[in-house]
TIVEX-442410 format. One record per residue: residue in three letters; x, y, z of N, C-alpha, C in turn. Coordinates in pm, whole numbers, padded with zeros to 5 digits, always signed. Layout:
<sites>
ALAXYZXYZXYZ;...
</sites>
This chain:
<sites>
UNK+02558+03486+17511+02515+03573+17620+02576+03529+17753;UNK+02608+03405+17761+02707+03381+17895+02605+03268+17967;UNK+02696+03202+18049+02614+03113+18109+02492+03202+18227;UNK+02440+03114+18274+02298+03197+18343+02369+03200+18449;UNK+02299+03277+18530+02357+03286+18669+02237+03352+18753;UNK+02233+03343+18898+02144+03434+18991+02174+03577+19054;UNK+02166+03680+19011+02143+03769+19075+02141+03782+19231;UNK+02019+03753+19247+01964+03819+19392+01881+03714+19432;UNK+01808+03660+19544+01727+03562+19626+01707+03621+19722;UNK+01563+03719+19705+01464+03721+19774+01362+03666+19867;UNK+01387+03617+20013+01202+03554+20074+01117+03648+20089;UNK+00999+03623+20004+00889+03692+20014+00792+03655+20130;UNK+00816+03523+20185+00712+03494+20300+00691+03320+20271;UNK+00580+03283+20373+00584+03157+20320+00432+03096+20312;UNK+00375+02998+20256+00254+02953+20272+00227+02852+20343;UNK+00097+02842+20391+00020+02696+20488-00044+02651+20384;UNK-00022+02516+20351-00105+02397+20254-00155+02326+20307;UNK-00273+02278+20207-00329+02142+20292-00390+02048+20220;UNK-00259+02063+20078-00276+01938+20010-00165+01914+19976;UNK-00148+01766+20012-00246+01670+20035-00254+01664+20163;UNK-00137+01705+20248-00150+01698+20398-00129+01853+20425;UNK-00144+01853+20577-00077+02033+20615+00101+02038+20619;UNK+00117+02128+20542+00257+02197+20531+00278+02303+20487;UNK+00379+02330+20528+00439+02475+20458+00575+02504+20361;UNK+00516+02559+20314+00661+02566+20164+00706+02790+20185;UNK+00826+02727+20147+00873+02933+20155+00897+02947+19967;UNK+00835+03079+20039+00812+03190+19853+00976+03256+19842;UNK+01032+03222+19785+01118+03319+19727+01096+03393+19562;UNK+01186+03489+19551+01140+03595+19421+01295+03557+19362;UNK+01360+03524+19259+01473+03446+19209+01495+03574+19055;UNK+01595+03627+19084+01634+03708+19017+01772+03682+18940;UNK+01746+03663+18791+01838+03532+18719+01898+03708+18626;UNK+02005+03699+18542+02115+03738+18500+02107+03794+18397;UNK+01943+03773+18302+01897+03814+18218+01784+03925+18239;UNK+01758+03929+18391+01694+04024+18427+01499+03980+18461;UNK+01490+03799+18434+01386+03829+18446+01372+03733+18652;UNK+01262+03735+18675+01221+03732+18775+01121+03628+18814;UNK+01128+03493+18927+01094+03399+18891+01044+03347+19023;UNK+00905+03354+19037+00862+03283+19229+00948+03161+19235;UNK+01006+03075+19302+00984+02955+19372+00906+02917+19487;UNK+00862+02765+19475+00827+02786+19652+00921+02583+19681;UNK+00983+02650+19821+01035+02528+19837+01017+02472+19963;UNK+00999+02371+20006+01007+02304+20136+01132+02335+20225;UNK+01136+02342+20379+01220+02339+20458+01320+02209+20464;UNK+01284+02126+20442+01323+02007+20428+01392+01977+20299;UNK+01391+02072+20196+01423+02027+20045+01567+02146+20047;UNK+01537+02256+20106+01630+02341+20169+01778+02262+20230;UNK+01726+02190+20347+01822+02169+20398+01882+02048+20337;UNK+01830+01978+20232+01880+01887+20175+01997+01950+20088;UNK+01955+02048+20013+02044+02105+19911+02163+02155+19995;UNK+02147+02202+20146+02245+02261+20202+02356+02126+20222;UNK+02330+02038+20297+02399+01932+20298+02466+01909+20178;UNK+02418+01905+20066+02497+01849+19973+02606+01942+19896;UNK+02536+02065+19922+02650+02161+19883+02761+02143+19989;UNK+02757+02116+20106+02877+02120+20177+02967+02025+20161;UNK+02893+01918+20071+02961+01761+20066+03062+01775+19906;UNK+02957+01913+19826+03062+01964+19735+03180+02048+19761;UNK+03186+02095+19865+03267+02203+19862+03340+02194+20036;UNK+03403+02075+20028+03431+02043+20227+03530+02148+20269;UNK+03607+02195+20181+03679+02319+20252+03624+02422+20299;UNK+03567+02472+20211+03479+02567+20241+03336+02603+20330;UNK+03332+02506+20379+03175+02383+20449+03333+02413+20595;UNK+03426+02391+20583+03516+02388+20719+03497+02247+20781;UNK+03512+02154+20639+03527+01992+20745+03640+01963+20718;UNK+03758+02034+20707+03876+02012+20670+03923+02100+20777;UNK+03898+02238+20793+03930+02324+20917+03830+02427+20911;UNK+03770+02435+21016+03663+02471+21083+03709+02670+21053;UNK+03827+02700+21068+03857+02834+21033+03890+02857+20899;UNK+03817+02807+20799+03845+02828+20647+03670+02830+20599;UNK+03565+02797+20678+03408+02772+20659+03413+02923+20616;UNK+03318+02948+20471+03247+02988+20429+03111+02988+20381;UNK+03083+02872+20397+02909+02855+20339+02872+02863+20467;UNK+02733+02926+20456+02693+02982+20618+02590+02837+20684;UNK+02562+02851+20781+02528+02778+20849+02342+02746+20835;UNK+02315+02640+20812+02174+02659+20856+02150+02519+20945;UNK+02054+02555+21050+02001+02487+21156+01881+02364+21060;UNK+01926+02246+21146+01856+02123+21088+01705+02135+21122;UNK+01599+02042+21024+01474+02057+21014+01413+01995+21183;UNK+01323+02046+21249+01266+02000+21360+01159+01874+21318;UNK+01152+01790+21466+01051+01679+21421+00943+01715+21386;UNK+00854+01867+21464+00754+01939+21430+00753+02012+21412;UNK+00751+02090+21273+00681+02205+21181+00552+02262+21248;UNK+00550+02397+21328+00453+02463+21320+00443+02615+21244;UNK+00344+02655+21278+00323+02814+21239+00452+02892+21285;UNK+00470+02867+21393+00543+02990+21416+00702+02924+21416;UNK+00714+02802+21407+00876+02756+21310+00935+02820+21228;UNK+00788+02834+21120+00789+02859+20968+00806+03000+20989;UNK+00724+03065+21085+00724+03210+21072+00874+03233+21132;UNK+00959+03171+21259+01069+03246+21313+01273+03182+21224;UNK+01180+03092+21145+01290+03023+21014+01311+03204+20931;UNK+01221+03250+20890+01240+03356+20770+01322+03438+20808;UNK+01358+03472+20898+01504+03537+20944+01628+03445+20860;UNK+01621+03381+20937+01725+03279+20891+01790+03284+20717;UNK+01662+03249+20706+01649+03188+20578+01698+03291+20462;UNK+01672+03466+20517+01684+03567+20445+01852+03593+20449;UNK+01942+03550+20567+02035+03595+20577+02148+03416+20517;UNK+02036+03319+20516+02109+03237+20414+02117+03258+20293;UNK+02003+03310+20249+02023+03371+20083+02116+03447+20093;UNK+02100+03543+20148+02230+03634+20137+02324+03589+20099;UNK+02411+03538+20240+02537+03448+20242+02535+03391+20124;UNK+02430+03291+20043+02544+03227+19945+02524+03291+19826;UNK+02442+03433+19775+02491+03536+19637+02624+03594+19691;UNK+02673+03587+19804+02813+03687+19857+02947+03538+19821;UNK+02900+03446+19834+03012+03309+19849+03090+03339+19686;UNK+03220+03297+19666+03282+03302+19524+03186+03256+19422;UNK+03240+03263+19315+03132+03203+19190+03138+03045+19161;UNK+03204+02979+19157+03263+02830+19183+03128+02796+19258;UNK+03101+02846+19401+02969+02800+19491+02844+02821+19396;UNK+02878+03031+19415+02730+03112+19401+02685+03047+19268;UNK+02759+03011+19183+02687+02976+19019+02715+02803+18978;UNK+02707+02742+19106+02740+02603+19078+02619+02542+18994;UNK+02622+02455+18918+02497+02401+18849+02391+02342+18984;UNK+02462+02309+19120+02391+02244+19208+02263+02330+19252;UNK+02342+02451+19258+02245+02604+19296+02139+02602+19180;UNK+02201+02678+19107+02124+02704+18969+02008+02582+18946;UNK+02066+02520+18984+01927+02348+18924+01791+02380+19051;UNK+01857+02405+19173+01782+02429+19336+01674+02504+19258;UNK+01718+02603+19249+01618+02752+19189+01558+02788+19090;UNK+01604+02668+19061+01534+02708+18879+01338+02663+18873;UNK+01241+02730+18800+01133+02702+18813+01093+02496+18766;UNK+01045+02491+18873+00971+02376+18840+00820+02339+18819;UNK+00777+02257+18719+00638+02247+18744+00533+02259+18833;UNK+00579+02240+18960+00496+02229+19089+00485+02384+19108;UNK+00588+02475+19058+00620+02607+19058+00539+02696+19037;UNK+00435+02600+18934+00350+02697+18851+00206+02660+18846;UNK+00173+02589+18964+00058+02512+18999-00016+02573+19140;UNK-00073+02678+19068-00174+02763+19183-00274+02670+19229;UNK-00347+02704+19359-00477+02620+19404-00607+02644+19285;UNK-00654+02526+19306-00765+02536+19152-00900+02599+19289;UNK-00960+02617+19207-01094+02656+19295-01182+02514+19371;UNK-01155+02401+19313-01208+02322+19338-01132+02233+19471;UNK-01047+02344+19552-00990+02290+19680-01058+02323+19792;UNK-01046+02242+19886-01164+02260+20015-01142+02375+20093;UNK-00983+02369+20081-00920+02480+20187-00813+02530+20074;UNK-00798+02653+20055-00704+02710+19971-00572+02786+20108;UNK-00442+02739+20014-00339+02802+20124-00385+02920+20200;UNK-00314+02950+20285-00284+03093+20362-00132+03124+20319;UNK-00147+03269+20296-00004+03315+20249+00048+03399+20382;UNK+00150+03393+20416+00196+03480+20538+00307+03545+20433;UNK+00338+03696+20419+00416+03818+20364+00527+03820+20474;UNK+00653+03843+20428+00768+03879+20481+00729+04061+20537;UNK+00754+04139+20654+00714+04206+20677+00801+04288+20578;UNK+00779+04439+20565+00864+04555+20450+01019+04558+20483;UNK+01034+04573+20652+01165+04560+20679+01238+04472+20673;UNK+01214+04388+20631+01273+04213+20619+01269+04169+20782;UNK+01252+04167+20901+01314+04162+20974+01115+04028+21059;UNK+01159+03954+21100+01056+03896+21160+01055+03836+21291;UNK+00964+03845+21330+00933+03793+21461+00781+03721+21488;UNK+00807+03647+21559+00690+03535+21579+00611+03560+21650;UNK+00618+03677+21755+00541+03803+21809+00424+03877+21714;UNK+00456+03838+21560+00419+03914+21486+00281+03856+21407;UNK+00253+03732+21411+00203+03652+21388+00048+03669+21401;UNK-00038+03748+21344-00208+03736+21377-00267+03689+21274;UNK-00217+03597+21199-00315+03544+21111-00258+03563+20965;UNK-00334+03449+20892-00279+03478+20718-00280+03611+20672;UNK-00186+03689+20592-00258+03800+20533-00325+03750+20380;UNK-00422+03848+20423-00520+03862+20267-00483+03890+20192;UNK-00432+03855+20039-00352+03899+19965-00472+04008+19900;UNK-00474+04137+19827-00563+04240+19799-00583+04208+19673;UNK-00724+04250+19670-00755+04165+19539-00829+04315+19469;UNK-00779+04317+19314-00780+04457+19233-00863+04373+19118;UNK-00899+04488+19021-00956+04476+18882-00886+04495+18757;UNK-00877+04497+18654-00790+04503+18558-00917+04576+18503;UNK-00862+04740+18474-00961+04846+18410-00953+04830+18226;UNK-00845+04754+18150-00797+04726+18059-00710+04632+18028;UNK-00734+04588+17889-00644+04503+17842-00496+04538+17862;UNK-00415+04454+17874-00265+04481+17874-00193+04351+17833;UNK-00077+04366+17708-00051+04285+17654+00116+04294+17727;UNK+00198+04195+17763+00288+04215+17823+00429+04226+17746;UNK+00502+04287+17778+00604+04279+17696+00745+04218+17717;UNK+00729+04113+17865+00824+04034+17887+00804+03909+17950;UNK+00884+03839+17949+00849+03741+18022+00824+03692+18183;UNK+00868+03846+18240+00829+03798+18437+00720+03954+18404;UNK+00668+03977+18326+00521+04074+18317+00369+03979+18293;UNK+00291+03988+18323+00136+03907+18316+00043+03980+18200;UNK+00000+03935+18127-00083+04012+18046-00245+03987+18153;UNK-00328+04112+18096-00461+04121+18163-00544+04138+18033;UNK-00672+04110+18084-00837+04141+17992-00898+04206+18107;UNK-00960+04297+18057-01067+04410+18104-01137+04292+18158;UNK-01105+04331+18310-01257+04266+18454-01172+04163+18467;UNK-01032+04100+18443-00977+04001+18482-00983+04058+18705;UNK-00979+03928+18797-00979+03944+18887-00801+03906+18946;UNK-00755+03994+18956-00628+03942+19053-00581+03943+19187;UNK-00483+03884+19260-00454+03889+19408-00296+03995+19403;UNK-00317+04058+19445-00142+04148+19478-00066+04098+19563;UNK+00024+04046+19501+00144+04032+19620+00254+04089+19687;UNK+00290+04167+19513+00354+04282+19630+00341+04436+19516;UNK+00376+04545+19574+00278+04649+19577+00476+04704+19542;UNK+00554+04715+19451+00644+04799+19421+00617+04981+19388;UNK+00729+05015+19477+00748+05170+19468+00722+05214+19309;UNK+00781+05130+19193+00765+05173+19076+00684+05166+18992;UNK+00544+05138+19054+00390+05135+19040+00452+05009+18929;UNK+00523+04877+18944+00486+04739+18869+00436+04667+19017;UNK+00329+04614+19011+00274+04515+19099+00312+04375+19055;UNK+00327+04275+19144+00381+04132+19138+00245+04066+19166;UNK+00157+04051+19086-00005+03960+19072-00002+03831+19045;UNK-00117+03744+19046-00124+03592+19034-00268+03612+19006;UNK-00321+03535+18916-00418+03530+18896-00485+03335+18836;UNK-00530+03305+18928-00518+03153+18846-00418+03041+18843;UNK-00356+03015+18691-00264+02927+18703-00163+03057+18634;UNK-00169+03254+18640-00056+03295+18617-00003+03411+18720;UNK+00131+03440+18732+00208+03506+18802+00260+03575+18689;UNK+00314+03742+18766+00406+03807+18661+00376+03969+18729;UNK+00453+04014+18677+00449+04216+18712+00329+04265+18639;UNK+00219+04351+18690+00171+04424+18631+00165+04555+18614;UNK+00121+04690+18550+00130+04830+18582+00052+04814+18665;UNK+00036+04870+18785-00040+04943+18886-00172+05045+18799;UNK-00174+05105+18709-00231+05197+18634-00354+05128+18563;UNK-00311+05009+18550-00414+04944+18468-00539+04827+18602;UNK-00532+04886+18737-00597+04825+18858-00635+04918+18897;UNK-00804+04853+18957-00811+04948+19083-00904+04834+19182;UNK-00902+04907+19275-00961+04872+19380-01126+04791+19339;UNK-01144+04714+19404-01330+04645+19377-01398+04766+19452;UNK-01398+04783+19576-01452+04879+19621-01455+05003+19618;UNK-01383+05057+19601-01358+05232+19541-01267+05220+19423;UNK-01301+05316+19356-01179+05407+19292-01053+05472+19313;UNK-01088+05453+19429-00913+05534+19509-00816+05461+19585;UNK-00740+05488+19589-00624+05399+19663-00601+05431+19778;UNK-00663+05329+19882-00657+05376+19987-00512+05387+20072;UNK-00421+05348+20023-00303+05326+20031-00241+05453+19988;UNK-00309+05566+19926-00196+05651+19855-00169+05743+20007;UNK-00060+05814+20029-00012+05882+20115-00042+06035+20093;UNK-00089+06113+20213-00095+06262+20143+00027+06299+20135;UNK+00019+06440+20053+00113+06517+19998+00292+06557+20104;UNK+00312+06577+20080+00472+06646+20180+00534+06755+20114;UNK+00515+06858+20151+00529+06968+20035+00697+07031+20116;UNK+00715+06970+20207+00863+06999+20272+00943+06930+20195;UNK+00905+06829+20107+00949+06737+20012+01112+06651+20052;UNK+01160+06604+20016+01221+06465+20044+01330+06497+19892;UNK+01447+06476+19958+01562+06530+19800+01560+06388+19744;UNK+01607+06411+19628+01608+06261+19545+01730+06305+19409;UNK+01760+06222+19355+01847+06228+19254+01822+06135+19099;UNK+01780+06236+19006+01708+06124+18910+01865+06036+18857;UNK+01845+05922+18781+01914+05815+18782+01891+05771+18627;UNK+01832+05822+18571+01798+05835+18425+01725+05914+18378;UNK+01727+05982+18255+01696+06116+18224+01535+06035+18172;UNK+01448+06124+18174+01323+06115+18081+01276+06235+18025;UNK+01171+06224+17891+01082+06341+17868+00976+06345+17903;UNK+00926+06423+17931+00799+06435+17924+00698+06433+17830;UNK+00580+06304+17809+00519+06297+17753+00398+06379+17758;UNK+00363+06393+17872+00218+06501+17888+00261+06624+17942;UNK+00164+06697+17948+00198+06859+17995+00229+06877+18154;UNK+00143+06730+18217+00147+06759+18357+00256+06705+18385;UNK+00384+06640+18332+00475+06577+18374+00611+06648+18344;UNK+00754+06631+18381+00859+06709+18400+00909+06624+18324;UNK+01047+06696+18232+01167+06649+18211+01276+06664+18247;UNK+01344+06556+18298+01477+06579+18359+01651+06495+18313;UNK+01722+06533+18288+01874+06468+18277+01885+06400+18423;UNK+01974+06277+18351+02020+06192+18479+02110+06294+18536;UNK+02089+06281+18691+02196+06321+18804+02145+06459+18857;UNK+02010+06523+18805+01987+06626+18896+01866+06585+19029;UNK+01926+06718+19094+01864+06700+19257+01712+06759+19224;UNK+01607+06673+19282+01508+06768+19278+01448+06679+19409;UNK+01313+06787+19438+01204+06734+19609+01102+06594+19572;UNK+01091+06551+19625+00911+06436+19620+00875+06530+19712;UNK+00712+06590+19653+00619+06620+19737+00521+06503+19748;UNK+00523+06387+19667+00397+06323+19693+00428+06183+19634;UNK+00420+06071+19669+00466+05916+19638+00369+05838+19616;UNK+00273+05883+19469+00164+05807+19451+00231+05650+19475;UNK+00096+05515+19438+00173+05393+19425+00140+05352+19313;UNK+00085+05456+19228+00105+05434+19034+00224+05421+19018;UNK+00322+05490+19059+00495+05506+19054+00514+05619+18971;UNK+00427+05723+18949+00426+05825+18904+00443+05931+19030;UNK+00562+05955+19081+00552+06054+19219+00557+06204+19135;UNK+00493+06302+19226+00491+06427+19170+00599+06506+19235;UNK+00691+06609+19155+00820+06613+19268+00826+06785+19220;UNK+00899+06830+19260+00941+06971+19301+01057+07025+19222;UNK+01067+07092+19132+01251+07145+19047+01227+07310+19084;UNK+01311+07342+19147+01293+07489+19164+01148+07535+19233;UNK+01016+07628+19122+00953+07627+19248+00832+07597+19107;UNK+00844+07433+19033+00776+07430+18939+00740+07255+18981;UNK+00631+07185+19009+00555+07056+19015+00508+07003+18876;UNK+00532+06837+18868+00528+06793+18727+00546+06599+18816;UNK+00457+06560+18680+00520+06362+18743+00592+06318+18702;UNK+00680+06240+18769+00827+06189+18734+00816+06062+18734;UNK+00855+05942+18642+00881+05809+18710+00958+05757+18814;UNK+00931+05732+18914+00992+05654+19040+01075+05613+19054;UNK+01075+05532+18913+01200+05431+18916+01284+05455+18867;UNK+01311+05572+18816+01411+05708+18794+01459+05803+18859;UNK+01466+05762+19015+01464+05843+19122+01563+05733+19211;UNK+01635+05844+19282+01697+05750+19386+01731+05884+19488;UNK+01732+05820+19651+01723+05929+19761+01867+05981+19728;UNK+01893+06100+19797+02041+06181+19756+02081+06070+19911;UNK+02219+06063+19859+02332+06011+19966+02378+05905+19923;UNK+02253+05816+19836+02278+05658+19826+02327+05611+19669;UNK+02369+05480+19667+02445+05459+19569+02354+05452+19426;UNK+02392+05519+19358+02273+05561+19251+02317+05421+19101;UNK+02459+05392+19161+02530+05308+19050+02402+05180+19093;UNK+02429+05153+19177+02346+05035+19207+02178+04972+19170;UNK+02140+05157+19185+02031+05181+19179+01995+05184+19035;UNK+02051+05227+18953+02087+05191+18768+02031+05039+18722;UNK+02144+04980+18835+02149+04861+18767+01968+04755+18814;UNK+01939+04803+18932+01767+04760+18935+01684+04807+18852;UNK+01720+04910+18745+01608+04941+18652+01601+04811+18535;UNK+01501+04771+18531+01450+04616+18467+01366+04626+18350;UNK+01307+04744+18399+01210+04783+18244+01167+04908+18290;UNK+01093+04954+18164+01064+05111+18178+00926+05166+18263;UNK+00923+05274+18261+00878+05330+18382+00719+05281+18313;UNK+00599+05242+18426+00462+05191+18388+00390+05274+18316;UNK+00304+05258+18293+00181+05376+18151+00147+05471+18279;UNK+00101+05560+18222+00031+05685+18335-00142+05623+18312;UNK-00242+05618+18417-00350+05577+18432-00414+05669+18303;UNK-00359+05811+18298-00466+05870+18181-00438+05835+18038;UNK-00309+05746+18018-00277+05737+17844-00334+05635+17830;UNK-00399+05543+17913-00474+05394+17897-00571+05434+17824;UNK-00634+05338+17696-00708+05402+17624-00807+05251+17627;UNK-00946+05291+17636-01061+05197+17663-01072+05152+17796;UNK-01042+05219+17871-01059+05155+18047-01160+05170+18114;UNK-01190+05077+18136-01388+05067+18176-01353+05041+18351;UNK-01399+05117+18432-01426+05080+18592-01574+05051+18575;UNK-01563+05008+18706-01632+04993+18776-01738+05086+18861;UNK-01689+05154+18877-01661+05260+19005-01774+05381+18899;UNK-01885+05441+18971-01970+05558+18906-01874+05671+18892;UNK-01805+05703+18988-01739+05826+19009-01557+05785+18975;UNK-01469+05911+18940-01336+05868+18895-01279+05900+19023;UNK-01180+05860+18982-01037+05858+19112-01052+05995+19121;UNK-00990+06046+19291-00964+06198+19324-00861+06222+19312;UNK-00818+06315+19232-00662+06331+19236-00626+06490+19230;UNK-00557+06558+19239-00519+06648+19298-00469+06699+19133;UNK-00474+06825+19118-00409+06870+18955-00266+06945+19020;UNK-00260+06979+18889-00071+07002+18923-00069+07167+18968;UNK-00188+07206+18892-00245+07360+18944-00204+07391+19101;UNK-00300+07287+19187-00311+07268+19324-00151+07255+19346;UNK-00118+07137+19333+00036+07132+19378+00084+07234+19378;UNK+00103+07305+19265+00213+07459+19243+00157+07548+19336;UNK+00019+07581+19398-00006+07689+19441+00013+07633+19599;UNK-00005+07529+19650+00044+07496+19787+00196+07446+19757;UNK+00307+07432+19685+00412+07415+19678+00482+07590+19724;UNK+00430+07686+19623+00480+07790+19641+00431+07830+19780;UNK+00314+07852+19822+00263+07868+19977+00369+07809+20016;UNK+00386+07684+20068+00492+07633+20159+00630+07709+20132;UNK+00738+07695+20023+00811+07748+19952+00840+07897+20024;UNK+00720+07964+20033+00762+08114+20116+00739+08167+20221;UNK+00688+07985+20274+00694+08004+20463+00801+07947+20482;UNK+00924+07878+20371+01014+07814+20417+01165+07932+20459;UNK+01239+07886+20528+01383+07984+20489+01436+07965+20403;UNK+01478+08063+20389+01536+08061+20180+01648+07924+20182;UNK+01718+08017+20292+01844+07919+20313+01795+07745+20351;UNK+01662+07712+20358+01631+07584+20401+01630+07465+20292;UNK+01661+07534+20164+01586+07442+20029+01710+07320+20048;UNK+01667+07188+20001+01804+07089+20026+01841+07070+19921;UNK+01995+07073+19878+02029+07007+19794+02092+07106+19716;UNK+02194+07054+19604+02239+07166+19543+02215+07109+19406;UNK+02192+07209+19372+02119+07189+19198+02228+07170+19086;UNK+02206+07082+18997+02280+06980+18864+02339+07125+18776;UNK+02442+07088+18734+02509+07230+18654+02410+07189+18542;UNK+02405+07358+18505+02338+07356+18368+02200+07296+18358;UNK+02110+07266+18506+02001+07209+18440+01926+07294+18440;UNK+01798+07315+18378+01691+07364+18376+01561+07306+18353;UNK+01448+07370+18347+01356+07267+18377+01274+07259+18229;UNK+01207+07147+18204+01196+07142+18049+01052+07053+18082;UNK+00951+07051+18007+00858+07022+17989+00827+06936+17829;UNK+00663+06922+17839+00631+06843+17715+00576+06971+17622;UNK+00578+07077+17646+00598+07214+17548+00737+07264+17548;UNK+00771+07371+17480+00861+07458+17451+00929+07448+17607;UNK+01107+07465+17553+01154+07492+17709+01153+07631+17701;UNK+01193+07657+17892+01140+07766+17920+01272+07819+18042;UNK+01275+07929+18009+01379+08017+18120+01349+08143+18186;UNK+01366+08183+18306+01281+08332+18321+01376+08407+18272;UNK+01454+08375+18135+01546+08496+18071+01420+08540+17927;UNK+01282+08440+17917+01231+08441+17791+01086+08507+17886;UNK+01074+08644+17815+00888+08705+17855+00792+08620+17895;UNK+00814+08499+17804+00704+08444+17847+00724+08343+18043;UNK+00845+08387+18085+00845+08336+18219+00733+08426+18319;UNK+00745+08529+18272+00604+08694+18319+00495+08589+18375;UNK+00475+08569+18271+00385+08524+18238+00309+08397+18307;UNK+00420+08312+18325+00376+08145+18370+00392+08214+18524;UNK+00467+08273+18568+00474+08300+18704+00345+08357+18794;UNK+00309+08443+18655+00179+08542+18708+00067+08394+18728;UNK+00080+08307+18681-00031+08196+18697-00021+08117+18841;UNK+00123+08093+18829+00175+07986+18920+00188+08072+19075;UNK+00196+08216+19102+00233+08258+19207+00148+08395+19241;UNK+00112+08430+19407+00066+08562+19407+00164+08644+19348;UNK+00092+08782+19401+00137+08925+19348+00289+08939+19401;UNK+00299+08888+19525+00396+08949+19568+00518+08814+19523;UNK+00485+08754+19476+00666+08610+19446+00720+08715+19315;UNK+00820+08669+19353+00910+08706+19272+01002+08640+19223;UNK+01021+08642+19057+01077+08572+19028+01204+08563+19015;UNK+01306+08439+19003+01421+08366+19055+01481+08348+18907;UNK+01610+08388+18872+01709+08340+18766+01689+08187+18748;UNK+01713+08154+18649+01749+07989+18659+01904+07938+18705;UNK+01930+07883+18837+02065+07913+18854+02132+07753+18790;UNK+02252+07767+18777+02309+07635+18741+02322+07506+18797;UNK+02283+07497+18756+02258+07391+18875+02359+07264+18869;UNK+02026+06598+19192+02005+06434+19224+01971+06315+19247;UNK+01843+04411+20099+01772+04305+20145+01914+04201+20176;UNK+02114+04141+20492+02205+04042+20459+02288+03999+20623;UNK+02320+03877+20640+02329+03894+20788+02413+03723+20804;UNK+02436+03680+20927+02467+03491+20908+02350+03443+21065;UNK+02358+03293+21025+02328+03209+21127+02384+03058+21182;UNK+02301+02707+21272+02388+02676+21267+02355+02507+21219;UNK+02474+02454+21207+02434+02341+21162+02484+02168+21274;
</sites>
């Protein structure tokens, strides 16, 4: 299979400890060649050790031979005092040193010196036990990557969900759960997989199989956008349920709505259905790229979970696809014709988890008379989509 190598190096943020003394260690997310996905947390000080010595491997390139041949980027030496907001105005830095050295030749980027840095270690996998006086504070890299020490009000709370069902995992950077397990979220992915810790484990979970302690609903979900947002699917799927769409890779269709199950509900012509997320990429952008981040398949839908016990007296509110179609078309014929975006995939049409369907077949009469007033009229199917430098 080839020697291992790193992908990508992610900072997720960093933590305050206070065992055995107070310090702080930075979270990175370590994305290895086989596709799976791996926290570290390392000291500032253990950082700049490794930097030194890589330069002592590689002096040409380090520019102690000539200062106009330096390629390994620069990082600024450890201060006598480590505070809060060190740690907090380092993560700039630190994000655009990762960068720099996945961009350096392979000789550097895949040296065993690297690879050994990053690789999980025992200490790696040693959460706070309950029986600590003071448990870390985690500080989150903000969404834009971009930080400032301005920014600074306190640890964030990492959100803490329920596991409505068992889930057995099917890889190795995924977490398995038991019904009423308690977890902390760390990070909240577009493709409804959540990055959880629970204890002494870490790993991706479905979003589908959590909910909230306090409600049933996600207070996080965004309302609808029925002006919808173009996108370009990036791998074809079927549709397993009735309420969901099937589509071939490379056609254009709308997001009206971006649950954070990762089930978004989207728009093909003037017909609403759920799509996986992570089968979606915005029109303009590089979709090759976007291929290659698909890691595993799209999460369970909350309704195929079978034995899922809440909490919660009352179920989640969710909107049926009924609703969507009849405020999709409303919007749809306050829009200008000429306003729709995007130009539609040759040859696609829209296909479901029943019989496909064309308004060349009677029974289009028919679905239309459901989906639209008296006066729509119906339409042919026509033929139809984390880097920067800094010194030492």
């Amino acid at each position: 299979m080839g020697d291992p190598f790193i992908r990508h190096i992610a900072l997720l943020g960093f933590e305050k400890r206070y065992a055995p003394s107070q310090h702080y260690v930075y979270m990175f997310l370590v994305k290895w060649q086989d596709l799976s996905e791996k926290v570290v947390y390392r000291r500032f000080t253990e950082i700049y050790e490794f930097h030194k010595i890589l330069k002592e491997m590689f002096p040409i390139e380090a520019g102690d031979i000539n200062p106009e041949n330096r390629i390994i980027p620069h990082l600024p030496a450890p201060r006598w005092f480590d505070g809060q907001r060190v740690a907090e105005s380092r993560q700039g830095t630190l994000t655009e040193y990762c960068n720099s050295l996945m961009n350096l030749p392979g000789k550097i980027s895949r040296c065993p010196h690297l690879l050994n840095f990053f690789k999980v270690r025992p200490d790696d996998l040693k959460l706070p036990t309950d029986s600590q006086v003071k448990k870390p504070e985690t500080y989150l890299m903000p969404r834009d990557g971009k930080s400032n020490a301005a920014d600074i009000t306190g640890p964030i709370i990492l959100q803490t969900y329920r596991a409505i069902a068992d889930y057995e995992k099917s890889s190795g950077s995924e977490m398995a759960l038991a019904t009423g397990d308690v977890v902390d979220v760390v990070e909240k992915s577009q493709s409804g997989w959540w990055f959880c810790q629970m204890k002494t484990k870490r790993g991706w979970v479905p979003a589908s199989y959590l909910e909230p302690l306090d409600s049933p609903d996600e207070a996080e979900d965004p309302e609808p956008n029925y002006a919808g947002e173009p996108y370009i699917t990036i791998k074809a799927y079927t549709a397993l349920l009735e309420d969901e769409i099937s589509l071939e890779q490379g056609e254009t269709i709308e997001v009206i709505h971006k649950l954070l199950d990762g089930w978004w509900v989207i728009r093909k012509e003037d017909v609403t259905g759920y799509f996986p997320s992570m089968y979606l990429q915005q029109a303009g952008q590089d979709t090759d790229q976007a291929q290659s981040r698909i890691k595993r398949g799209a999460p369970p839908r909350r309704s195929s979970i079978r034995n899922a016990h809440s909490i919660h007296q009352r179920s989640r509110k969710r909107l049926s696809q009924d609703t969507y179609r009849r405020n999709s078309v409303r919007f749809l014929q306050q829009r200008p014709r000429g306003a729709r975006p995007g130009p539609r995939s040759p040859g696609s049409a829209l296909r479901f988890a029943g019989p496909r369907l064309s308004c060349s077949e009677p029974t289009c009469a028919r679905v239309q008379q459901k989906l639209a007033p008296p006066d729509f009229r119906c339409e042919p199917v026509h033929p139809s989509f984390t880097s920067q430098e800094v010194s030492l």
